[in-house]
C-alpha positions, 0 to 999 in steps of 0.5 A, a space after each residue: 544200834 543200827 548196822 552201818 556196814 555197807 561191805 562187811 557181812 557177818 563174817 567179813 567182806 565176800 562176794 563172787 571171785 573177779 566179778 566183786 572182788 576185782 583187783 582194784 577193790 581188793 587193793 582198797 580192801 587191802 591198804 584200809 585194812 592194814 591201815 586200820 591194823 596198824 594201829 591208824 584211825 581210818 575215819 580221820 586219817 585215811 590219807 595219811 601215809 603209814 610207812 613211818 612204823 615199819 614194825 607192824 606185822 600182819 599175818 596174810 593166810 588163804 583156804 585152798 579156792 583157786 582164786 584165794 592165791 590171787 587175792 592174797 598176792 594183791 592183799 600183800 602187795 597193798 599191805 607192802 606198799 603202806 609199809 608193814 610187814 608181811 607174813 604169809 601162812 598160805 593156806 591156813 584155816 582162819 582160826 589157827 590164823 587167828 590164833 598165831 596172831 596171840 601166839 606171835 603178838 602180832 599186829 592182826 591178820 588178814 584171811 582170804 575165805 569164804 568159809 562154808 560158801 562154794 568154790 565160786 565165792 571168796 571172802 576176805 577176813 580180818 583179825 586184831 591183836 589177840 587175834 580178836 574179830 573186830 566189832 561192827 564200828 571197826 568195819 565201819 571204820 574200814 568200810 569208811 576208808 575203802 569208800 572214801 579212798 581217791 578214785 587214783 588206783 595204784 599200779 601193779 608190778 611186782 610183788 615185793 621180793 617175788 615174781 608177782 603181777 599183784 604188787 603196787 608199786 613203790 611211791 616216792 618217800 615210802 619205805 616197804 615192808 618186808 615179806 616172808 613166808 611163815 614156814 612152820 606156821 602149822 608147827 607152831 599152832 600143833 606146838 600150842 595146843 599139843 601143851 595145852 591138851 593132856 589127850 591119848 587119842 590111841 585105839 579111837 578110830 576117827 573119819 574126818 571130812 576135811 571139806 576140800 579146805 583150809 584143814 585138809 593138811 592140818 587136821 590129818 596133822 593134829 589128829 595124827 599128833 593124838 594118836 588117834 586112827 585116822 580116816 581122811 576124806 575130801 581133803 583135795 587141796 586144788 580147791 575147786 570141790 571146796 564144801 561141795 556135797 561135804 564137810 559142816 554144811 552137808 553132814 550126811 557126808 560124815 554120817 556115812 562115812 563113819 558108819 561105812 570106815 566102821 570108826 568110833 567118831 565122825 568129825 566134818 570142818 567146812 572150808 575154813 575150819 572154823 565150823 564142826 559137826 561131829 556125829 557117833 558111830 550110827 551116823 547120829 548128828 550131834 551139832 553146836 548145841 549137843 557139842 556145846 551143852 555135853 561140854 558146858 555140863 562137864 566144864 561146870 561140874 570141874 567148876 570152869 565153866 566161868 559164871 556158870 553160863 555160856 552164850 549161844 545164839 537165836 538158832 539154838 534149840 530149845 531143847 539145849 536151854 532145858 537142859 542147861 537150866 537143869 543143870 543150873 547153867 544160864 544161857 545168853 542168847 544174840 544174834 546169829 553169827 559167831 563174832 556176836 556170841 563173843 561179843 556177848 561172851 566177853 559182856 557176860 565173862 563167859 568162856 564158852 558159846 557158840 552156834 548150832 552150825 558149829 561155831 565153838 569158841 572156848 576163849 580160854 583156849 582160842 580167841 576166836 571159834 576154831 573147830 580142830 580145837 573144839 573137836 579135841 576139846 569134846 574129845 577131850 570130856 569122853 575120854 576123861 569120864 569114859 563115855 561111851 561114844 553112843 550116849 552122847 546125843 542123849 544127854 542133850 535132847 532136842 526139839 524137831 527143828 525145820 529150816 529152809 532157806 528161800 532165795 528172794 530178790 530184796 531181802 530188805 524189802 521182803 522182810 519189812 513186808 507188812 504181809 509178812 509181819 502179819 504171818 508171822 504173828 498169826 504163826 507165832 501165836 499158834 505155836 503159843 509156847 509149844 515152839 518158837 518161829 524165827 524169820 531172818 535174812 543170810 548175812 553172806 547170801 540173797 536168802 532169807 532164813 525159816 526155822 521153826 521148832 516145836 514139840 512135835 515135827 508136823 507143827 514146826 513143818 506146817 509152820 515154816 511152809 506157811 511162812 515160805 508161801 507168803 514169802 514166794 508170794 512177795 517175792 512174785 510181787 512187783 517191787 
């Protein structure tokens, strides 16, 4: 099926902070949001009021980038202005966001982030009821009420119960929601997952990388909660280093800390949290597939791995897929982004998939992927059947994997490139069998994506170099 978004990427609406996501977009991003959460069809109903159910409740929650404040402060004022209802979890990873929506039974969530991107970039997340990411029609049906919207902007004033220049204000015959803070909202989401884990973290010294995010505050808390020994580091909650030479998506961070705090197990969150990376006492990197496997083998044998399969994505190594075959486990691959393998995890009755970057989603725990979650749950299988905390990367070998990325001008008009289509054959043909060559744009940057992966490192190196010279090539190229 064709995607028709124009605003969403995969994984929600982002750009740079008041340069894209000015004022007056946001708010349309915000009163087609809450409409579309409320229950209201935007495609055929996108004018019409929704003041008359003022019981809906959406939950508004932010990482620490210093724009996220003013973002979320006109997201609340246009969700106000419709009629609903807000509750504000201020800074909050996504998916314990998420995860409160379930635990509250509220009507969906609004998230300001942009995830692993830097300090310059923001984004805007939403989740349904259940907590659930929506599905490409939802968006569309959004996008189709952001983009259809009069070009009458509303004006701002006060913020509804606070001293605000964000808020919009009241139009005749409309009644406002309500706002209030969610003050135990980090209590609350502990609460659930200290009844759902059975887990003495005593005697286990843990590093963990925060990122200069939305775990800063609660991780430390959760992990504390365990018992575990606790080494916190870029846990700096200005925002303003937000991923920055750490956390998820620079794991060398960890790797070192780990080994220099002489701790058991390192643990890196990137921004929102919604992403781990995990790594031993030597520093040695154990990714999303290693987390996965090591837990979907353990899940398996106690006879809870639902179908005795698990869905990851296109990134995954191939060593993760001979190992799950050995073990009579059956892998679902898709596209990569989570709120695909859970698209695919719900198709197949699977409870357990993720990505390489560290996406986890165990949906018996969580509706959504949640890295503090996923570093217990792994936790949780070494302490249980006493591993030693050294043989976990052998227990999922893995192929040599290159990846590169390529800032290009038109991602489109790169890939549809007849002289790229044809490298890409001749690659792939080489390759035949030994490895495998994936070619795919970033779905929130102006990057396009080489991986290869092989029996042997020089032939998935001279692979993606090949396919990086002929993608400099077009891109020089006149459009």
């Amino acid at each position: 099926m064709k995607d028709l978004r124009k605003l969403f990427g995969t994984d929600g609406i982002r750009g740079k902070a008041e340069t894209d996501l000015t004022p007056e977009f946001i708010l349309r991003v915000g009163q087609a949001g809450a409409k579309f959460l409320s229950g209201e069809n935007c495609v055929e109903n996108y004018l019409k009021s929704s003041a008359k159910n003022a019981k809906v409740k959406i939950l508004i929650g932010r990482d620490t980038r210093p724009s996220g404040k003013k973002i979320s402060e006109v997201l609340v004022s246009a969700i106000l202005e419709n009629g609903f209802d807000v509750l504000d979890g201020r800074i909050i990873t996504t998916p314990a966001a998420a995860l409160l929506v379930k635990i509250l039974g509220l009507d969906g969530a609004i998230v300001v982030s942009a995830s692993h991107n830097p300090v310059e970039d923001n984004g805007i997340k939403f989740f349904g009821r259940g907590g659930k990411k929506l599905t490409d029609s939802q968006e569309h049906s959004i996008e189709y009420c952001i983009l259809n919207e009069p070009d009458q902007v509303p004006e701002r004033g006060e913020v509804h119960g606070r001293n605000k220049e964000t808020d919009v204000h009241d139009q005749a015959g409309k009644t406002r929601g309500n706002y209030s803070v969610l003050e135990d909202a980090y209590e609350i989401y502990i609460n659930y997952i200290r009844d759902f884990f059975n887990l003495d973290l005593s005697g286990i010294r843990i590093a963990i990388d925060c990122a200069n995010g939305a775990a800063s505050i609660l991780a430390p808390m959760v992990f504390k909660q365990f018992k575990a020994d606790i080494e916190v580091f870029n846990s700096d909650i200005s925002g303003l280093l937000i991923n920055k030479d750490c956390g998820a998506t620079h794991p060398e961070f960890i790797s070192r800390a780990t080994v220099e705090s002489r701790s058991d197990l390192g643990i890196a969150f990137d921004g929102d949290a919604d992403r781990v990376i995990i790594c031993d006492r030597r520093g040695r990197i154990i990714d999303g597939d290693i987390i996965i496997g090591f837990c979907a083998i353990d899940m398996a044998e106690k006879k809870t791995l639902a179908n005795n399969s698990i869905v990851t994505t296109v990134m995954a190594n191939m060593g993760l897929e001979k190992v799950m075959k050995e073990n009579g486990i059956t892998v679902h691959r898709t596209q990569v982004g989570d709120r695909y393998v859970l698209e695919k995890m719900a198709e197949t009755g699977s409870v357990l998939g993720g990505e390489q970057s560290g996406h986890i989603i165990f949906t018996n725990i969580s509706p959504t992927g949640d890295g503090i979650l996923s570093a217990l749950e792994f936790l949780n299988v070494i302490v249980s059947n006493n591993y030693n905390f050294s043989e976990i990367t052998e227990i999922i070998p893995k192929y040599p994997q290159i990846l590169k990325n390529i800032r290009v001008a038109d991602k489109k008009r790169v890939l549809e490139s007849e002289m790229l289509i044809e490298a890409v054959k001749k690659v792939t043909n080489r390759l035949n069998g030994a490895g495998r060559l994936l070619v795919r744009p970033s779905g929130t940057e102006p990057l396009i994506r080489v991986m290869a992966e092989a029996e042997s490192e020089k032939l998935a190196a001279g692979a993606v170099e090949e396919i990086l010279s002929v993608i400099k090539e077009i891109n020089l190229e006149q459009p």
